[in-house]
N, C-alpha and C positions, 0 to 999 in steps of 0.2 A: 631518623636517627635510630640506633642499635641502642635498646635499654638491656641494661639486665636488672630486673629487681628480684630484694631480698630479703628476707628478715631479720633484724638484728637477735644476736644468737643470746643465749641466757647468762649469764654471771660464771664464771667457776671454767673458761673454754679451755678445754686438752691442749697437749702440745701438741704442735705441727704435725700431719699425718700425711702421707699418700693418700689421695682421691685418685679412683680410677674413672673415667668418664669417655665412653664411647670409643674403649680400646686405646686411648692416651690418660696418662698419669701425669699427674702434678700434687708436688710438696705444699700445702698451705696449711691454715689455723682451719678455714672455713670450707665449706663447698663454694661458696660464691667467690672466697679470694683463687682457688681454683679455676673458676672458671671463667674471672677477669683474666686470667694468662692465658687458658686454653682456646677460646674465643674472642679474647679484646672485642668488648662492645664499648660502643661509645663512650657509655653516660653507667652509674651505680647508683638506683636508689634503693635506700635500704630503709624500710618499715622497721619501725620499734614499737611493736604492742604493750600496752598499756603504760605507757607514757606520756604522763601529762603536761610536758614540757615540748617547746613552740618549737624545735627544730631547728636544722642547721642551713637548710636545701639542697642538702643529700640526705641526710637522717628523715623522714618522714614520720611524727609521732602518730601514734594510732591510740590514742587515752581510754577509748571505752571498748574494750572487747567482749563485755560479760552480759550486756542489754539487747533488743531488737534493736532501741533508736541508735544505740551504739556499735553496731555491727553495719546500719545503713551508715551510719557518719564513714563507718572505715574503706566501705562500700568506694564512696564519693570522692576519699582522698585515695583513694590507688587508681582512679581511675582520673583523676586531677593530675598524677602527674607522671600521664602519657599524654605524648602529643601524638595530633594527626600524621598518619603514616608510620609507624613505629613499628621497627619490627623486634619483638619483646623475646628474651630470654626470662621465664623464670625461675628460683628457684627456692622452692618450698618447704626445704629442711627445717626452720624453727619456724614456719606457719601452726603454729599452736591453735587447739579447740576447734570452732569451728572456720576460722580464716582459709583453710585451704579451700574449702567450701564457697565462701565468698568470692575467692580471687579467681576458682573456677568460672564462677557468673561472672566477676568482672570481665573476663579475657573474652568471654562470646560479644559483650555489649559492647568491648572497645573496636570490635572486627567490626561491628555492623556502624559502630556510633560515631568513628576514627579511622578506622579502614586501616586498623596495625592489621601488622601479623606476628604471630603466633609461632616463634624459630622451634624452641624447647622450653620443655615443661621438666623440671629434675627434682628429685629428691636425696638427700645424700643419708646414707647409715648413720642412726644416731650416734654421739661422740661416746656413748657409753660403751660402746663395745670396744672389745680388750682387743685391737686390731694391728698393724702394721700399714695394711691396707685398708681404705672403706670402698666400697662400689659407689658411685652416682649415678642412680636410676632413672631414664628417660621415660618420663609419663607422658610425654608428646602424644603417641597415639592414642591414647585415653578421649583426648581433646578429638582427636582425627571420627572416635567413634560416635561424639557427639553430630559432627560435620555428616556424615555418613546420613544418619537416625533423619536428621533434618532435611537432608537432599531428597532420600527415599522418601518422605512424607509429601515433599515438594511435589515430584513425580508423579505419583497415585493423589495424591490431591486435587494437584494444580495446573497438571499437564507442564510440568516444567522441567525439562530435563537436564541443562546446562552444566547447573553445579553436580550432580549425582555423573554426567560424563567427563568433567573435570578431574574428578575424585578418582576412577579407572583409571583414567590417562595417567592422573599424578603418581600412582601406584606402578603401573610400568614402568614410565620415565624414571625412578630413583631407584626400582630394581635394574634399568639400565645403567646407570650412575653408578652405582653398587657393583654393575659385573657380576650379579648372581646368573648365576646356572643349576640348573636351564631357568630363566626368566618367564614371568608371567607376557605372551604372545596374544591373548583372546579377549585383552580389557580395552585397547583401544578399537578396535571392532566393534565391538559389544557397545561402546561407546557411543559411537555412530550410528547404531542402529537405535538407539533411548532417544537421538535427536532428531531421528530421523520420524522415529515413532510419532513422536510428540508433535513435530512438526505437520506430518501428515494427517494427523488428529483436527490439529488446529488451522490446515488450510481443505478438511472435506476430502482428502486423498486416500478413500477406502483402500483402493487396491494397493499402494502402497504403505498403507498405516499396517495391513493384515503380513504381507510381505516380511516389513519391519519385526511386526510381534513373531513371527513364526520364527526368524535367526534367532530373535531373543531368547524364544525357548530352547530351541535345539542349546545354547551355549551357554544355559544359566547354568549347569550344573557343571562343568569345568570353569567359568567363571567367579564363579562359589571357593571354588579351590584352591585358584590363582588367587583371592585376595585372603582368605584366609592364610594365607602361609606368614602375611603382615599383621592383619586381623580377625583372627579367629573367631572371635566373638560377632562378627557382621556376618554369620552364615545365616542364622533365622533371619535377621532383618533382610537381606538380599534374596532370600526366599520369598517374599513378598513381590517382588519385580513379575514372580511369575504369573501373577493375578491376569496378565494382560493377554496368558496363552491362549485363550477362547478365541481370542483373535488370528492368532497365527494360520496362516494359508499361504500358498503360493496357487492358488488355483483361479484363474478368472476365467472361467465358462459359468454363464449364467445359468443358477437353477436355484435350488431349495435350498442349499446350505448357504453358499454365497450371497443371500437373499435375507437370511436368518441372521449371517454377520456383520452386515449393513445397517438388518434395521437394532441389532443391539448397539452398533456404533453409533447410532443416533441421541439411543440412549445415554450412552457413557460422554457425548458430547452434552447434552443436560444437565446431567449431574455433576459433569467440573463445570458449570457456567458457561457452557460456548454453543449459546444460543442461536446467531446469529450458521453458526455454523452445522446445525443441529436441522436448522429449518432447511437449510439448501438443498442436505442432503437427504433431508426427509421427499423433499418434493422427487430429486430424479429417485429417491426408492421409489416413487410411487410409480414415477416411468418406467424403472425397470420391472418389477409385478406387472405392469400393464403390458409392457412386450412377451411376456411369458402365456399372460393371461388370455390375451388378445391373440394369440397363433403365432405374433411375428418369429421371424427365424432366427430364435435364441444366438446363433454365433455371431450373429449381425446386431448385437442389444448395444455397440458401442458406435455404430455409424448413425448418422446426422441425421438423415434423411427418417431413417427409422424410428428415431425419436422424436425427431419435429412432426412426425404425422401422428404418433399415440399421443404428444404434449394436446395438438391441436382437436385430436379425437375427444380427449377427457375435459379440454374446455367447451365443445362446443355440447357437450353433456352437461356439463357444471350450466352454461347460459341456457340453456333451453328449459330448465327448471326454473330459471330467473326471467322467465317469457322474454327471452332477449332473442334479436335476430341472430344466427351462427350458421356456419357451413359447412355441414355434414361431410368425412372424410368416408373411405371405404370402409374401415376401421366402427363405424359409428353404432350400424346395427350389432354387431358382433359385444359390442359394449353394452350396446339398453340386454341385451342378454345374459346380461351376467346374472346372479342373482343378490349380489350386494351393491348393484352401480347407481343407489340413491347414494348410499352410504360412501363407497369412495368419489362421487363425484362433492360431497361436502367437506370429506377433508379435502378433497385438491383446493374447495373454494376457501377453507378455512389457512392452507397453508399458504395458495397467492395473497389473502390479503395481509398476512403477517409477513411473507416476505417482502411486500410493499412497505409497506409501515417499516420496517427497518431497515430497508434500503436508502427513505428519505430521511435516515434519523430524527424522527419528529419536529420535521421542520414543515408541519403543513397548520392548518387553525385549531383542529382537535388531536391533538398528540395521543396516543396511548399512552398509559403509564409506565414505568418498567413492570413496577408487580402486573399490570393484567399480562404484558406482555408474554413474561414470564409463566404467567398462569396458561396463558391459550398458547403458548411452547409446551407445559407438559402435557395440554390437553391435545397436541396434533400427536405429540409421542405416544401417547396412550391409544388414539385411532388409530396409529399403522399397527398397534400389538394386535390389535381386532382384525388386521386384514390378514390373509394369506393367500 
């Protein structure tokens, strides 16, 4: 259902005025009797603050506006009476003291708690002014900057890119809707690339997560531009996306730098929680240092053969420490030669039995726990920082 809520206005109301709203005008007493014609929503509830009288069921009393426990009470009834799925008109002209404030937190918790939405946000010129016309201001994006603050957090947090690519895309699409020119062209791109980022992060896809960050970079600063023309104020915050430009490459020939951005990727899978995928990739880092280290022919560091013989080099190094039988590859002396091959032969053996352990999700007789888990994940991360 289409609400539109509002506040009932104070004693003493003007005569009838023009509201201008969104480029259309309408004759009424109120903003809200306004924009029951300009919009026709459903339903009208209208809040009357401090009113201690039981209401009509449309009049919604609001009795204590001046307390905390009074402010949660008013809290509970504007958010009583939205139902699930609403898409909400507000509008905030006699929101008095601190109620606009409240009704701002209510509108976040009914998205998350109801799954409304949130059409417009309006405030109309107080009746005091000596007008013919009043304006009615759309605070809509106000609400949109909040959406933004939370996406971007999401992102750099949480490795979650969906809502923060939505939010481009929706930015485009109603500059298409709109017919402005020239139109923002570089947010649904840019888009793709946040999901693609996040994706390749979260399934171990270096050469594609680096690929991703490097477009990101090249286009944040035209991207910046195209969404401030709607919201100016999401420059600095959008400036934060570019945290992820260390990453950005298009390069895959195996050497030093491509090597350095791998194992900081391992890292940055640690620190959002993605363990499981932090260990995978720690291990072929350690294959690929080992093809570099070991002589093999760096352009070949992505064929099979090549790796299945340093994987099998570096364990039958790891079990020969463990007086275990193994069968030495060509590969093998070229390894006891190194001057650190106790040392990475213990994390290889540190990182196989953690990738065992969470292959079988603790479904053997002695589980590890998450925290040691946890713990001996950042203690393999900290090993490859030791290697070079």
């Amino acid at each position: 259902m289409r609400r539109l809520l509002t506040f009932l206005p104070p004693p003493g109301e003007p005569e009838e005025r023009v509201w201008v709203c969104d480029d259309r005008a309408c004759s009424a007493l109120s903003v809200a009797g306004a924009l029951v014609v300009l919009l026709e929503p459903d339903e009208l509830v209208v809040f009357a603050p401090d009113d201690p009288g039981p209401g009509d069921g449309t009049v919604v009393p609001l009795p204590d506006c001046q307390s905390t426990a009074g402010l949660w009470g008013c809290f509970e009834r504007i958010c009583a009476a939205v139902e699930e799925g609403d898409a909400l008109i507000v509008d905030l002209t006699y929101a008095t003291g601190p109620l606009p404030f409240v009704v701002f937190l209510a509108l976040s918790y009914l998205r998350e708690l109801r799954g409304t939405t949130i059409e417009h946000v309006y405030y109309g010129a107080r009746p005091e002014r000596a007008a013919t016309e009043l304006p009615v201001h759309d605070l809509t994006p106000f609400v949109e900057v909040l959406d933004w603050v939370n996406a971007v957090g999401a992102f750099l947090r949480h490795m979650e890119g969906g809502d923060l690519a939505a939010l481009f895309a929706g930015v485009q699409d109603r500059a298409h809707r709109e017919g402005r020119e020239p139109g923002p062209r570089r947010l649904k791109p840019f888009a793709n690339n946040l999901v693609r980022f996040t994706s390749a992060v979260r399934l171990s896809r270096p050469t594609e997560a680096f690929l991703a960050a490097h477009l990101l970079h090249e286009r944040i600063g035209e991207v910046e531009q195209e969404v401030a023309a709607d919201l100016p104020a999401l420059r600095p915050i959008l400036g934060r996306l570019d945290r992820i430009a260390p990453f950005g490459t298009d390069e895959t020939a195996l050497g030093p730098s491509l090597l350095a951005r791998q194992r900081a990727l391992v890292r940055y899978q640690l620190e959002h929680g993605l363990v499981v995928q932090a260990v995978e990739l720690a291990r072929e880092w350690l294959i690929n240092l080992m093809v570099l280290r070991l002589g093999c022919p760096p352009e070949r560091w992505l064929a099979w053969e090549v790796r299945e013989q340093v994987g099998r080099t570096v364990t039958g190094a790891m079990l020969a420490r463990q007086h275990k039988p193994y069968e030495p590859t060509p590969l093998s002396d070229r390894f006891e030669a190194l001057p650190d091959a106790e040392g990475i032969a213990a994390v290889w053996q540190a990182i196989g039995e953690l990738r065992n352990d969470l292959a079988h999700c603790g479904m053997n007789e002695q589980p590890r726990s998450v925290r040691v888990i946890e713990r001996r994940a950042a203690a393999v991360g900290a090993a490859l920082d030791r290697l070079d």
